[in-house]
Backbone as CSV, one residue per row, in Angstrom:
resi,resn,N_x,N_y,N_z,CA_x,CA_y,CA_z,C_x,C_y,C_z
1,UNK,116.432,131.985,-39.599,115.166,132.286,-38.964,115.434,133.001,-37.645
2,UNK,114.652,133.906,-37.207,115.147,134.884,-35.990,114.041,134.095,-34.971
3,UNK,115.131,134.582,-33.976,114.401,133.382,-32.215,112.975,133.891,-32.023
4,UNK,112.554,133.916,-31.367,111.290,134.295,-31.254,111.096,134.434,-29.739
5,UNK,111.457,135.725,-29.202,110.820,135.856,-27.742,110.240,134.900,-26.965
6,UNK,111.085,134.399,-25.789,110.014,133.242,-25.356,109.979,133.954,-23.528
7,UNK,110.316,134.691,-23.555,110.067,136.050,-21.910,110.732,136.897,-22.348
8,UNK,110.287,137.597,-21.352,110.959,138.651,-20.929,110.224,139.856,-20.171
9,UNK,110.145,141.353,-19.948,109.554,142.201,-18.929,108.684,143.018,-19.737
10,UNK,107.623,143.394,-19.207,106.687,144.181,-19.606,106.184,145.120,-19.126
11,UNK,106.327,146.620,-19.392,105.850,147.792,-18.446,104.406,147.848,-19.062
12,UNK,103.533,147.912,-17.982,102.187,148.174,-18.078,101.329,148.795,-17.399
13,UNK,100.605,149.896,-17.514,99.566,150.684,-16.814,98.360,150.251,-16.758
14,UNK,98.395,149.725,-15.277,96.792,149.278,-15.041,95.694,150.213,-15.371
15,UNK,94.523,149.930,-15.520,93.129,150.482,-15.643,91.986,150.103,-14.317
16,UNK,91.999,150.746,-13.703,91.645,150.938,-12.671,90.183,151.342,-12.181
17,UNK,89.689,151.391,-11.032,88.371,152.503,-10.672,86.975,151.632,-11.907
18,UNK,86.213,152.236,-11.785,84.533,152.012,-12.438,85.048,151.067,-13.890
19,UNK,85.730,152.008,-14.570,86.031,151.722,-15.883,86.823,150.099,-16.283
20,UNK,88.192,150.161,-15.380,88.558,149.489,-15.359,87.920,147.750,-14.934
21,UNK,86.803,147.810,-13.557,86.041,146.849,-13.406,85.131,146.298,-14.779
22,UNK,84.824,147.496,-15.285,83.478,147.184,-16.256,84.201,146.215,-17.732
23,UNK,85.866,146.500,-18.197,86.344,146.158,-18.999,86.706,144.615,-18.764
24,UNK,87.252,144.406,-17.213,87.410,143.136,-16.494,86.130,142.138,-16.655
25,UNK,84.982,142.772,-16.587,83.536,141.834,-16.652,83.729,141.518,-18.041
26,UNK,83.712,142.637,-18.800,83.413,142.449,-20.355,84.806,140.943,-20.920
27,UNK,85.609,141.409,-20.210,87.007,140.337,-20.846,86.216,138.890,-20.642
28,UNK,86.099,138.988,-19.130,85.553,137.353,-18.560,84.483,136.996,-19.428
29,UNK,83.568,137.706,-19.899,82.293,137.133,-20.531,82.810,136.555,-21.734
30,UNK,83.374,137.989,-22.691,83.895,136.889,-23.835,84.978,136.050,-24.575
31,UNK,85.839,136.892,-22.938,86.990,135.821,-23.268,87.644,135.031,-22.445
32,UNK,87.001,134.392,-21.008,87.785,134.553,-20.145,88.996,134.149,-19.944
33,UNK,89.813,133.692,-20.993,91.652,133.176,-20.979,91.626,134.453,-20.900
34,UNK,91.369,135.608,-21.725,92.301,137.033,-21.622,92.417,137.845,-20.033
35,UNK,92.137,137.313,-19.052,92.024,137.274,-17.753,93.340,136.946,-16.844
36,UNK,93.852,136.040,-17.947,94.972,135.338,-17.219,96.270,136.434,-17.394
37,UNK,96.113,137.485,-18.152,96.905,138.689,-18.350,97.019,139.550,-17.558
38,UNK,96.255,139.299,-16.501,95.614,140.424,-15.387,94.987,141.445,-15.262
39,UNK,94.551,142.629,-14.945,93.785,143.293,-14.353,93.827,143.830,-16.033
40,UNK,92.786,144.608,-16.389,92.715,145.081,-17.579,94.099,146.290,-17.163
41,UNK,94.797,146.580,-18.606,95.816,147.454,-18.641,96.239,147.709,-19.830
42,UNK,97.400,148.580,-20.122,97.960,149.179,-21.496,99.039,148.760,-21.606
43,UNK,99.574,148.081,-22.156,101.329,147.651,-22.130,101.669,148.966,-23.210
44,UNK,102.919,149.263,-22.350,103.976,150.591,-22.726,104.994,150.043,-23.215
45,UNK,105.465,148.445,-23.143,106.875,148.261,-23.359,106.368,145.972,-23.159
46,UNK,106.312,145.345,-24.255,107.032,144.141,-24.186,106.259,144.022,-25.724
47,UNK,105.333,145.031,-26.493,104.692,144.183,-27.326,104.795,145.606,-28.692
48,UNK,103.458,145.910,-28.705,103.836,147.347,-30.093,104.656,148.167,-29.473
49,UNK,105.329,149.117,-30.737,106.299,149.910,-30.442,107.662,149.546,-29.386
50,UNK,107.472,148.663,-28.429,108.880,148.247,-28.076,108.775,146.648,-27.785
51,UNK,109.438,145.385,-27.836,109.105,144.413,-27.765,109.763,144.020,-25.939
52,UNK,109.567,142.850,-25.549,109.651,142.787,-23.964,111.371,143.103,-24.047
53,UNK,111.552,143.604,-23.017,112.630,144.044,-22.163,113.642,142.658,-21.748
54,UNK,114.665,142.972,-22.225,115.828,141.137,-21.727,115.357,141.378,-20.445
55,UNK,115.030,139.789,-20.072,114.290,139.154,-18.801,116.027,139.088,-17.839
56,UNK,117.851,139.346,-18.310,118.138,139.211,-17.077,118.466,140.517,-16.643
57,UNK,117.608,141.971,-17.247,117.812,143.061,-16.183,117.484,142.547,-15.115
58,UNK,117.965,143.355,-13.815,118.271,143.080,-12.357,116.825,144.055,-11.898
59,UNK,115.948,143.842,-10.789,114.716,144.762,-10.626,115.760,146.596,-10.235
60,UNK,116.905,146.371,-9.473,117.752,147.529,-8.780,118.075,148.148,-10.747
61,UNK,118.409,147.751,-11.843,118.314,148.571,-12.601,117.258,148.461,-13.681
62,UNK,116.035,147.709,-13.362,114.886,148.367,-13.692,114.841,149.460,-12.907
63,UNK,114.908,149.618,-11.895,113.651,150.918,-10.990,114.846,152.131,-11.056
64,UNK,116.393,151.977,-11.431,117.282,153.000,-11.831,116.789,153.514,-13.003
65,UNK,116.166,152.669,-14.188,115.890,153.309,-15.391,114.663,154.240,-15.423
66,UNK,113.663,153.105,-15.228,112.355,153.664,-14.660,111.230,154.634,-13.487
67,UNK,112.293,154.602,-12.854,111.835,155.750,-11.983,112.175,157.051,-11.923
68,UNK,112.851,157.378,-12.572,113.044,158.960,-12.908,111.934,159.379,-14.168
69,UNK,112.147,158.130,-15.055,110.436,158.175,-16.073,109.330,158.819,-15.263
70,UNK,109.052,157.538,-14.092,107.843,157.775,-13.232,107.708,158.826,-12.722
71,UNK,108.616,159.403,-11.915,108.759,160.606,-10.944,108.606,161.768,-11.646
72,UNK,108.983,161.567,-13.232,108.479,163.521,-13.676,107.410,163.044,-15.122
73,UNK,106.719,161.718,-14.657,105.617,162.217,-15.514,104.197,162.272,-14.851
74,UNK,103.548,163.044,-14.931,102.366,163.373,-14.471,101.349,162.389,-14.563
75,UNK,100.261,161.867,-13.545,99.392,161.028,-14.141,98.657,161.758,-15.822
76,UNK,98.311,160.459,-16.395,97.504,160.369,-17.708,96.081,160.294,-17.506
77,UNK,94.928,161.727,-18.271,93.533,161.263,-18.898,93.320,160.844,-20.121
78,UNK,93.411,159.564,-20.069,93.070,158.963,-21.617,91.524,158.693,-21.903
79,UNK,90.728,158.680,-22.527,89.806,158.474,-23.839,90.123,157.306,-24.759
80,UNK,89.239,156.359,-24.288,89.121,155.496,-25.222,88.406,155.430,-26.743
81,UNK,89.020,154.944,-28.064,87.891,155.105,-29.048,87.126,153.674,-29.395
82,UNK,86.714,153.741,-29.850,85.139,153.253,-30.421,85.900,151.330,-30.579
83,UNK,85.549,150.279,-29.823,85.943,149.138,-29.783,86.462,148.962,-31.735
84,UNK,87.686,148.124,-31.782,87.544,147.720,-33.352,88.642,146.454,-32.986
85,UNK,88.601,145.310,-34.111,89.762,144.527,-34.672,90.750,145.449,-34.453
86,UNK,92.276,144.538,-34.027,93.715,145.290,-34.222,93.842,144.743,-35.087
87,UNK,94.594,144.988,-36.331,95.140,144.882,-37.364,94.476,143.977,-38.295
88,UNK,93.269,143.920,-38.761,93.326,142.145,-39.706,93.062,141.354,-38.941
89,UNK,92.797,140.857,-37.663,93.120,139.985,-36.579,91.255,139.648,-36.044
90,UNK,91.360,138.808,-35.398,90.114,138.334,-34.470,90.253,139.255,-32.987
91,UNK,91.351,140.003,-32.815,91.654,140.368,-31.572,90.861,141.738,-31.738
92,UNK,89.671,141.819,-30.350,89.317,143.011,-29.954,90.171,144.184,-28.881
93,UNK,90.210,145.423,-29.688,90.732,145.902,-28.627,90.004,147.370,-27.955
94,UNK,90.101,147.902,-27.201,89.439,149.779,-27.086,91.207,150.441,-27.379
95,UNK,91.402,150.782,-28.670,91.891,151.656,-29.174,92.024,153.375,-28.098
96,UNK,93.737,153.384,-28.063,94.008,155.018,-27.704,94.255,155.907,-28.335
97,UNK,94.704,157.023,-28.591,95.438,158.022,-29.445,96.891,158.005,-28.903
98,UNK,97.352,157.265,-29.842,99.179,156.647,-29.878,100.138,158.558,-29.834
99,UNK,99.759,159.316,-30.050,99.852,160.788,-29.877,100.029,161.167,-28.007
100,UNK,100.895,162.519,-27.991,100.567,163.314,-26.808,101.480,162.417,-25.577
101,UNK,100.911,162.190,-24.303,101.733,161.949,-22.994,101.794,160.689,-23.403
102,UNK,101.285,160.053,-23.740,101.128,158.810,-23.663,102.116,157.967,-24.483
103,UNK,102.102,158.530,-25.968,103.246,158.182,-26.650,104.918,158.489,-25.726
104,UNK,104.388,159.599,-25.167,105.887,160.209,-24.840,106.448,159.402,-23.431
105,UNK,105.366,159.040,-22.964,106.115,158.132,-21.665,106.363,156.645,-22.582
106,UNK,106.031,156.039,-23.742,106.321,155.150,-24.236,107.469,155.492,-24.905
107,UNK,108.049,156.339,-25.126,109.252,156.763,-26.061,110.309,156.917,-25.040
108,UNK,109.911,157.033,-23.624,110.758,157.354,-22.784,110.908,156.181,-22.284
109,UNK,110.265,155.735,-21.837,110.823,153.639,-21.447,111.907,153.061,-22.789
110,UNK,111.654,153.664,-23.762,111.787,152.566,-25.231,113.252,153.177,-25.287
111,UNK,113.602,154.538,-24.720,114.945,155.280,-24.761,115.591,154.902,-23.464
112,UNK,115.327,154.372,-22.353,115.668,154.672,-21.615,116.964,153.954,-21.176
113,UNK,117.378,152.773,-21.674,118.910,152.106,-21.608,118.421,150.587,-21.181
114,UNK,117.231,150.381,-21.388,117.077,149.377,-20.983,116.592,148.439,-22.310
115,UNK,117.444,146.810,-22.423,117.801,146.547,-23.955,116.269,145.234,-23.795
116,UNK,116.068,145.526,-25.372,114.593,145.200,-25.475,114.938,144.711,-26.582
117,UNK,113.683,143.216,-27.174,114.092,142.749,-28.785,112.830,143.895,-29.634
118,UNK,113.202,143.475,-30.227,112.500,144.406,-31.469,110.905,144.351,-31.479
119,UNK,110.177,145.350,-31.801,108.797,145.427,-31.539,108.323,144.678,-32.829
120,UNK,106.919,144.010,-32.529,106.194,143.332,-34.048,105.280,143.938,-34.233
121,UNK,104.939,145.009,-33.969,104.061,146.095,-34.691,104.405,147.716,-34.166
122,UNK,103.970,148.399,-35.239,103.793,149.898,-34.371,103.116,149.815,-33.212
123,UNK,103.832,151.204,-32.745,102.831,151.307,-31.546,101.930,151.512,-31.184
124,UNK,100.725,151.026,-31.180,99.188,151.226,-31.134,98.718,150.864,-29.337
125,UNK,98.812,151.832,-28.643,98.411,151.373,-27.513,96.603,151.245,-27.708
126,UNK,96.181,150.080,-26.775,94.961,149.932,-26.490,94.683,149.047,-25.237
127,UNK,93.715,148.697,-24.871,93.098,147.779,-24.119,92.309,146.516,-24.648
128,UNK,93.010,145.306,-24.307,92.655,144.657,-25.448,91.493,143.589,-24.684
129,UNK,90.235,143.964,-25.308,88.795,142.974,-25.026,88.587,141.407,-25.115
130,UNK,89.074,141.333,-26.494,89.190,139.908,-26.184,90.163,139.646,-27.145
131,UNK,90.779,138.342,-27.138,92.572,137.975,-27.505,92.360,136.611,-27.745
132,UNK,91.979,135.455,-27.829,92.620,133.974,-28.054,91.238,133.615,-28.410
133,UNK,89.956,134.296,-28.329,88.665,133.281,-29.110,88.426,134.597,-29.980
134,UNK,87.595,133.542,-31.386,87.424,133.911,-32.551,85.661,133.972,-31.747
135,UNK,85.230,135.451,-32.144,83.790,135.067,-31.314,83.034,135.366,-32.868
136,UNK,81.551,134.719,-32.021,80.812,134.198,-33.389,80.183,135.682,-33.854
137,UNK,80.016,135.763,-34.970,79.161,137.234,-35.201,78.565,138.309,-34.240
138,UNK,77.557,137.403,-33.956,76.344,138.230,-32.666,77.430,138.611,-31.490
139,UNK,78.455,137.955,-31.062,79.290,138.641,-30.025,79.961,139.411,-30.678
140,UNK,80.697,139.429,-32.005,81.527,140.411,-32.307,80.997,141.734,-32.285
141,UNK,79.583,141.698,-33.009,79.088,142.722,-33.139,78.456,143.238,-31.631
142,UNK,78.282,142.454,-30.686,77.796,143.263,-29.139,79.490,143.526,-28.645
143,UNK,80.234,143.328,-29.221,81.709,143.861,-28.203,81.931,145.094,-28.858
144,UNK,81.310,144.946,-30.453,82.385,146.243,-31.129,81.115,147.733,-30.812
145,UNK,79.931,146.979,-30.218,78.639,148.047,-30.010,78.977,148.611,-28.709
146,UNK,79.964,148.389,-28.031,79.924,148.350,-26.640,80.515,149.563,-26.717
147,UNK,80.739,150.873,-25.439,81.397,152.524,-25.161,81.754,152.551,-23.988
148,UNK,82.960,153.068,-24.199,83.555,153.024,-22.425,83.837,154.819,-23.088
149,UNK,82.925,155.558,-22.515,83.202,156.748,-22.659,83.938,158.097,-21.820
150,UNK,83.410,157.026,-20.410,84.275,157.725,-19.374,85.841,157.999,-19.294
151,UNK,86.411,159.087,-19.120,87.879,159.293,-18.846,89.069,158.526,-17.978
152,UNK,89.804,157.588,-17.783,90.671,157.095,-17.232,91.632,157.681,-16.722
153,UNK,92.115,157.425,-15.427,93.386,157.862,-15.368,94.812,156.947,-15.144
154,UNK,95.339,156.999,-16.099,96.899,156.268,-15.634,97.524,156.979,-14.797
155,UNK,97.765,156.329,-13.518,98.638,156.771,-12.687,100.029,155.967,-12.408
156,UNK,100.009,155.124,-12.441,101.192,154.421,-12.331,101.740,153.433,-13.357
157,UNK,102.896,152.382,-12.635,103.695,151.886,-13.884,103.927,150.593,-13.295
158,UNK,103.463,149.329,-13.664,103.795,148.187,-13.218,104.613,147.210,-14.605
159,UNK,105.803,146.926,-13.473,106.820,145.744,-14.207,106.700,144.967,-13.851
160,UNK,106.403,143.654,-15.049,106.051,142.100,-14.750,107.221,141.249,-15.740
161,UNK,107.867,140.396,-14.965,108.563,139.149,-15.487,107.273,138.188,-16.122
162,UNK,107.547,138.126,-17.548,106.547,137.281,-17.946,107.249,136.099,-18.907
163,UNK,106.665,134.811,-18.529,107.607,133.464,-19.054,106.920,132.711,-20.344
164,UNK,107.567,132.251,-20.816,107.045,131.288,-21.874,105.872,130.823,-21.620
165,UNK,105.767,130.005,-20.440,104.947,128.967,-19.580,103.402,129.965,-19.200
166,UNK,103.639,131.046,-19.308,102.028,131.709,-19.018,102.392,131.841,-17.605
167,UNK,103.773,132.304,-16.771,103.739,132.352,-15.406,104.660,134.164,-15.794
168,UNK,103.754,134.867,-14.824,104.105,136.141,-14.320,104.305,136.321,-13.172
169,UNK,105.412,137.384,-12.741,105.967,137.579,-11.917,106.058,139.085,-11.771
170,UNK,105.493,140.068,-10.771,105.065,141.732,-10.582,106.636,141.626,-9.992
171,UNK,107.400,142.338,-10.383,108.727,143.313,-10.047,108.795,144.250,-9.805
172,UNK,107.774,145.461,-10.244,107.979,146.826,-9.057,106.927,147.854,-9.579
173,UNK,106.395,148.149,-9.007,105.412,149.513,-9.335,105.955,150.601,-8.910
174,UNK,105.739,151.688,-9.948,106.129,153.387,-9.803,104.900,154.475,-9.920
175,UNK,104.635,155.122,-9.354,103.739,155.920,-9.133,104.253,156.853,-9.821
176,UNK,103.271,157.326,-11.012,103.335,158.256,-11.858,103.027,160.018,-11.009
177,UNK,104.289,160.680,-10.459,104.141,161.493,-9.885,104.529,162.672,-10.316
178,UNK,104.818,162.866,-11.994,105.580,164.272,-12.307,104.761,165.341,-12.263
């Protein structure tokens, strides 16, 4: 039987500005444990397409790997699509287009020398609405009715030590400046 991840690091791009608040309300209403994940955001690196990062890299060669990433990629306008289930699942998410910059700064963390266990799904980036409650009909159907149509911008790159225990730990932010 193979171990089963119990930490390790997670690169993630906050969601920020109007958009980002409005997704934060929406989490608390119908989910509020998915809160305890922090600020609404996109994980690039601990879950699809790359699984978390070994928890004993040192932060001096995280920010060796990762900041030359940061420094020549340009902030991101992403477009969210239309709320749906991830996979089969009770889990709501706002779906991205896994295509274009976005994939490519995820291909560039996932290359970058820094040793990671194996991912448990493709890479489907999204923003995920709600995560640990099964909601009853009438909410499913007002979360999946819901449009965040406005444009986002990813600008930066935050690394979090994250533990078995539900305790996180922020290790370094990079400002997406290419």
């Amino acid at each position: 039987m193979a171990n089963r991840v119990k930490s390790g690091i997670f690169v993630i791009a906050p969601i920020g500005g109007d958009v980002g608040a409005r997704i934060a309300e929406v989490q608390a209403t119908y989910d509020p444990r998915v809160t305890r994940l922090g600020p609404p955001h996109i994980t690039l690196a601990g879950s699809s397409g790359m699984g978390p990062i070994a928890a004993d890299h040192t932060v001096d060669e995280l920010r060796a790997q990762l900041a030359p990433i940061a420094e020549t990629t340009a902030p991101i306008t992403l477009h969210f699509g239309r709320p749906t289930r991830f996979m089969q699942t009770e889990i709501v998410v706002l779906p991205l287009d896994p295509h274009g910059p976005l994939r490519t700064l995820h291909e560039r963390i996932k290359t970058s020398g820094l040793r990671a266990a194996p991912p448990r799904f493709y890479y489907t980036p999204h923003v995920t609405l709600s995560l640990y409650r099964e909601q009853p009909p009438a909410a499913l159907k007002e979360l999946l009715a819901l449009r965040f149509d406005e444009p986002v911008v990813v600008d930066e790159l935050e690394v979090h030590l994250t533990r078995d225990t539900g305790e996180t730990r922020h290790l370094v932010t990079l400002p997406l400046s290419g």
